[in-house]
Each structure stands twice: as structure tokens, then as C-alpha cells.
C-alpha positions as CSV (number, residue, x, y, z in Angstrom):
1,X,-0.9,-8.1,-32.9
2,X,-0.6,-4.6,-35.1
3,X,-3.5,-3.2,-32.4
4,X,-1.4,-4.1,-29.7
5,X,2.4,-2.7,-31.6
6,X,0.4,0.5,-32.4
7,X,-1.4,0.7,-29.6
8,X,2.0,0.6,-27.5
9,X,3.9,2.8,-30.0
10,X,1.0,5.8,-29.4
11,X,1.1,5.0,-25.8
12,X,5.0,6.0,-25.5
13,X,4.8,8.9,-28.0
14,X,1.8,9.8,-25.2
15,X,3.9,9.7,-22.5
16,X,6.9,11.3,-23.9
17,X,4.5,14.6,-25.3
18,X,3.6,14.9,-21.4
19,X,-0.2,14.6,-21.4
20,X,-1.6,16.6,-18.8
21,X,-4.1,14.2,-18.6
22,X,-2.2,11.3,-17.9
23,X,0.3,13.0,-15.3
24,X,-2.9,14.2,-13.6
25,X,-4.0,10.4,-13.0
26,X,-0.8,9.3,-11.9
27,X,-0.4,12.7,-9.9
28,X,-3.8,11.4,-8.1
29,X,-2.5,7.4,-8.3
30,X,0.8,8.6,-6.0
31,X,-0.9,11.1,-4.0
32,X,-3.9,8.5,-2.3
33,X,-1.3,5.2,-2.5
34,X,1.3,7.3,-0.9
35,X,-0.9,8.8,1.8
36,X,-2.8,5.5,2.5
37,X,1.1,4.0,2.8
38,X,1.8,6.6,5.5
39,X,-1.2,6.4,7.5
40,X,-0.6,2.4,7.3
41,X,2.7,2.5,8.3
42,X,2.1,4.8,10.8
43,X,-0.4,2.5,12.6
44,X,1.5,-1.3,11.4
45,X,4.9,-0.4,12.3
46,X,4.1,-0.1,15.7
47,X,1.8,-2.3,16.1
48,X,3.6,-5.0,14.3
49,X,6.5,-4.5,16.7
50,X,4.5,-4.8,19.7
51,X,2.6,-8.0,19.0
52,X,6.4,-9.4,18.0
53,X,7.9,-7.4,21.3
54,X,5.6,-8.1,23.8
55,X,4.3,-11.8,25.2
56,X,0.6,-12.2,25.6
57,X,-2.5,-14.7,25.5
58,X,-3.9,-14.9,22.2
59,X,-0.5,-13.8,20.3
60,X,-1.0,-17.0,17.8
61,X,-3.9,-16.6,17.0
62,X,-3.7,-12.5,16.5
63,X,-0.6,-13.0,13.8
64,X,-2.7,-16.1,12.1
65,X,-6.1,-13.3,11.5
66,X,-3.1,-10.7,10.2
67,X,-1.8,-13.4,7.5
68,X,-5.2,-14.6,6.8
69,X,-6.0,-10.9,6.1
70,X,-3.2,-10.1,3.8
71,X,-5.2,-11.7,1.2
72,X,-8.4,-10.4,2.0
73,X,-10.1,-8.8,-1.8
74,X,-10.5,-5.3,-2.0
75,X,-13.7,-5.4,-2.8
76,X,-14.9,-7.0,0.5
77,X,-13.0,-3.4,1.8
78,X,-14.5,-1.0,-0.6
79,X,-18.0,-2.9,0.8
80,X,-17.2,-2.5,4.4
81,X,-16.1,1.3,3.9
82,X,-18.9,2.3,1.5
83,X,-21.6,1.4,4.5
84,X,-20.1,3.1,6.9
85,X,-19.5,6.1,4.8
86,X,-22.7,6.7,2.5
87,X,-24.9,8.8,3.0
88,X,-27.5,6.2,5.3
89,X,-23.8,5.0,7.1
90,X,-22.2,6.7,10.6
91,X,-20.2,8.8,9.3
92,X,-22.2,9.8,5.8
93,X,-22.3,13.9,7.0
94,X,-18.4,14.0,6.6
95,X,-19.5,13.1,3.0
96,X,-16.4,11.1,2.3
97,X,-17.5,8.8,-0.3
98,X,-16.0,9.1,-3.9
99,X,-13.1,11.1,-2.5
100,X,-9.6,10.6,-2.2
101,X,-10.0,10.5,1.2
102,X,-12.3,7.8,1.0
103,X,-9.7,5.9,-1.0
104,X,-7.5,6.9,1.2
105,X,-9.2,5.3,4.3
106,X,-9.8,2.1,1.9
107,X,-6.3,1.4,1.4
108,X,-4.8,2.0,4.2
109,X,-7.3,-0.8,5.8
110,X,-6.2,-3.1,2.8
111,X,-2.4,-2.7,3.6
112,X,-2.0,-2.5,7.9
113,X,-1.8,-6.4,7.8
114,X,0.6,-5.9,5.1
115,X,3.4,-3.3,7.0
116,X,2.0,-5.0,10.7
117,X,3.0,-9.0,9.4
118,X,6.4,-8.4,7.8
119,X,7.2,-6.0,10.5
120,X,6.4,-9.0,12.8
121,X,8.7,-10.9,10.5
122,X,11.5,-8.6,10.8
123,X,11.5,-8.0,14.5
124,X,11.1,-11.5,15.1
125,X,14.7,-12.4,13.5
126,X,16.5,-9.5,15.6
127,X,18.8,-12.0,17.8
128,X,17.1,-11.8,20.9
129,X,20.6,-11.1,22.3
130,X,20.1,-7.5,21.4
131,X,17.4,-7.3,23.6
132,X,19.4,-8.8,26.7
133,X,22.1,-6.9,26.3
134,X,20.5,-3.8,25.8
135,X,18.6,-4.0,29.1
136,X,22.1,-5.3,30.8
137,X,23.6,-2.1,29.8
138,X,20.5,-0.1,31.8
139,X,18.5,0.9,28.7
140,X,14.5,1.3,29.8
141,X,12.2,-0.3,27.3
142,X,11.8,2.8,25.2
143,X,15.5,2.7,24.8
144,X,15.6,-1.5,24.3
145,X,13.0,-1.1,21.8
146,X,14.6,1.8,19.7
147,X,17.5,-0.6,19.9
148,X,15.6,-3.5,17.8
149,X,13.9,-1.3,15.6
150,X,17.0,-0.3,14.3
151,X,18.6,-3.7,13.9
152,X,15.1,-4.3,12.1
153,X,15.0,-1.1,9.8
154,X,15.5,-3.0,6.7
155,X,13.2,-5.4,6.8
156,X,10.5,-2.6,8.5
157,X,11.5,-0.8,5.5
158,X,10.7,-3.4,3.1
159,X,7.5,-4.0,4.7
160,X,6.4,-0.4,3.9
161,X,7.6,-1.1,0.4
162,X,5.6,-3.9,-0.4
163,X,2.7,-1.9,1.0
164,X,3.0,0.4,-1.6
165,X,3.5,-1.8,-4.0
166,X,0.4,-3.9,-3.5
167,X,-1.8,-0.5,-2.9
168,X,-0.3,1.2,-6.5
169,X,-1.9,-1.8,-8.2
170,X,-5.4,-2.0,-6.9
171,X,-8.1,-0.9,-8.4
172,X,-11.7,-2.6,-6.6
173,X,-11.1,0.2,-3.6
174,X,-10.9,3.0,-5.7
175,X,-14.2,2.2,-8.0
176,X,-16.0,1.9,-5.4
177,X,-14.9,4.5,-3.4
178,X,-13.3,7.2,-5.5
179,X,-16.2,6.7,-8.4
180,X,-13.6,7.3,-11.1
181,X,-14.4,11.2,-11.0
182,X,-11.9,12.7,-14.0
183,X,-9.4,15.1,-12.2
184,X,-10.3,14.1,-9.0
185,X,-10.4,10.5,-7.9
186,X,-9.4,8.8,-11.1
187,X,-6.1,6.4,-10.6
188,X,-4.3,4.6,-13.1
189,X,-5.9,1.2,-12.7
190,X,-9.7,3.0,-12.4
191,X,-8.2,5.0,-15.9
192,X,-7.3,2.1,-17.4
193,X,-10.3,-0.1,-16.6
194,X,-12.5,2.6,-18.0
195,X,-10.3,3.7,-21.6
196,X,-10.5,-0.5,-22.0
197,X,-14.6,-0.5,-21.4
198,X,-14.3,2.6,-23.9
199,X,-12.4,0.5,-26.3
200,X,-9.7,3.5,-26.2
201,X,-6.1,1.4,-25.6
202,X,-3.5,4.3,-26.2
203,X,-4.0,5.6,-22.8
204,X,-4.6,2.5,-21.2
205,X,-1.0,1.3,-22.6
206,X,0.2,4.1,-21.1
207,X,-0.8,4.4,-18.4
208,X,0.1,0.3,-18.1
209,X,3.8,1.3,-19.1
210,X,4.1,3.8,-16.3
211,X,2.1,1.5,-13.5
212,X,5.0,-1.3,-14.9
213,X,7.9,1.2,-14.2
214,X,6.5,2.4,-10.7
215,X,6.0,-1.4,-10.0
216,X,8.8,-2.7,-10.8
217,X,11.1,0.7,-8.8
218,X,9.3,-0.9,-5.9
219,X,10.0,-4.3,-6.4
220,X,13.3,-3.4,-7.0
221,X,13.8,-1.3,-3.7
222,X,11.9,-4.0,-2.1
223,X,14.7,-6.8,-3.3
224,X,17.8,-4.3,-1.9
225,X,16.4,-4.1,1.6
226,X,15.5,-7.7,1.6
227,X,18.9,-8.3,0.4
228,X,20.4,-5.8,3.6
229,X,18.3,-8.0,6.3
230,X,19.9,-11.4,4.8
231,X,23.2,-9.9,5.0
């Protein structure tokens, strides 16, 4: 218990002296989750709308793989990444692996289902009455769509959210990607899994704290647009 109360105590005095160290792995933590968030986002928002949009053969089945995915482990991602990237994979010359951009492409894999199935979700409570009346007023289906989406921004909103929030915390991608290179491709989880091998906790703690406080900002967020779509 006293390792734990000092270890804590050292770990806020760390934070509060503002360790270069430590804002340079939560400099790298934000940059790779946030960028892996846009690129996902990017590619689920819109695909999440169409597969809720449009009617097709095959739509069951497609949103059943998304949710089954949405629990698929990181590690079977940093796996699947890692062979196509090393040096013997397709695209080994672009000599991606342990960068952030290798983390990057690894996350933003992990998190697509994540923005595409509660973007489905959202669009899929828009009263369809929007969409009849949109399209009795003359509006094309660009128009009709823009229409929805905006009826649906809160919930699309939390979707990219809880995105972030579930790529902040992960840490078998970016091992196995990154390589926990100091400076470079170390995150917080990565830092903090090493400093515990090391059987250093101050910056561990830390670097806990702050992961808590970015967590629970997103949860947080996450709860007030939930809270706008129910209103």
C-alpha cells in the first residue's frame, strides 16, 4: 500500500514538473490515436450510413460481421498488419513497420467497425419520415442524405468518440507495430507496460493518471451526445 501512495504521490509531482518525457509519450499517444480516428471516421461514417441508407442482399449479414468485429483483439490486427508490412510482406519497401504510421494503419483497422456500427445505429433511428419528406420537397439523394446525417450528427458524433476512446487505450497494436522506440513510437500504454517490466512505477502512475483523465473527457463527451440523440 505505501508503494502504491508513494508511487502515486511521485507520479503527480511528475506530472505537475512537466516531464518532457512524459508529454513526449502522450504527444505521440494523441498524435497516432487521433490520426487513426480520422482516417477511421473518414472511411466508417460513410460507409456506415450507406449500408443503413441503402437496401441490398446480404445487408444482415454485413452489420452481423461489423458487430462481431468490434470485439476482434488487437493482437490478431497487429498479426495481420505486421505480414503484410515486414520486410518479406507486399508492402515491406515502404518500410512501415515500427512507425507511427504503422500504428496508425493498425488502429484505424481496429476502430472502422467501431464508427461504421454505431453510425448504422444512429442513422437507423432517424424517423424515416425525414427521408419522405425530404424527397417530397424535390431534394436529390445527395440532398436527402445530407438531410439524415444531420438529424444523426449526434449520435455519428458519438460513434467517433467511442472510437477514440477504445484506440487511446490499446496497447497490443502498438507493440507490435510501433516496437516501443523512445521518442518515436512509444504511447502511453506501450510506456507504461515497459516502466512496469522495469519495475519503475512513478512514470507508469503517471502516465495511468493522465490515460484516466483523457478517458474519462471522452467518456464524458461520449455521454452528452448520447444524451442529445435521446432527447
Amino acid at each position: 500500500m505505501d508503494l502504491l501512495i508513494d508511487s502515486f504521490i511521485s507520479a503527480i509531482m511528475l506530472a505537475a514538473s512537466l516531464d518532457a518525457e512524459l508529454f513526449s509519450i502522450v504527444a505521440v499517444s494523441l498524435k497516432v490515436s487521433g490520426s487513426s480516428t480520422v482516417l477511421a471516421s473518414i472511411i466508417g461514417v460513410p460507409f456506415g450510413f450507406v449500408v443503413a441508407f441503402e437496401s441490398f442482399k446480404g445487408k444482415r449479414f454485413l452489420i452481423t460481421c461489423l458487430n462481431t468485429l468490434l470485439a476482434l483483439p488487437t493482437v490478431v490486427i497487429g498479426l495481420f498488419v505486421y505480414a503484410f508490412i515486414s520486410r518479406r510482406g507486399i508492402f515491406g519497401p515502404l518500410d512501415l513497420l515500427y512507425t507511427q504510421g504503422a500504428i496508425i494503419i493498425g488502429q484505424t483497422i481496429l476502430i472502422v467497425p467501431v464508427v461504421a456500427t454505431f453510425t448504422i445505429s444512429a442513422i437507423s433511428r432517424i424517423d424515416d419520415r425525414y427521408r419522405k419528406t425530404a424527397m417530397t420537397l424535390g431534394a436529390n439523394r445527395l440532398q436527402t442524405a445530407m438531410v439524415i446525417i444531420r438529424e444523426a450528427r449526434f449520435g455519428i458524433m458519438a460513434a467517433i468518440i467511442a472510437a477514440f476512446g477504445r484506440v487511446i487505450a490499446e496497447v497490443g497494436i502498438s507493440m507490435m507495430l510501433g516496437g516501443n522506440a523512445k521518442g518515436f513510437t512509444r504511447t502511453m500504454t506501450t510506456a507504461m507496460a515497459l516502466e512496469y517490466d522495469k519495475g519503475e512505477f512513478v512514470l507508469a502512475v503517471a502516465l495511468g493518471i493522465i490515460l484516466l483523465c483523457i478517458s474519462f473527457g471522452v467518456n464524458m463527451l461520449f455521454h452528452f451526445f448520447q444524451g442529445r440523440t435521446e432527447e
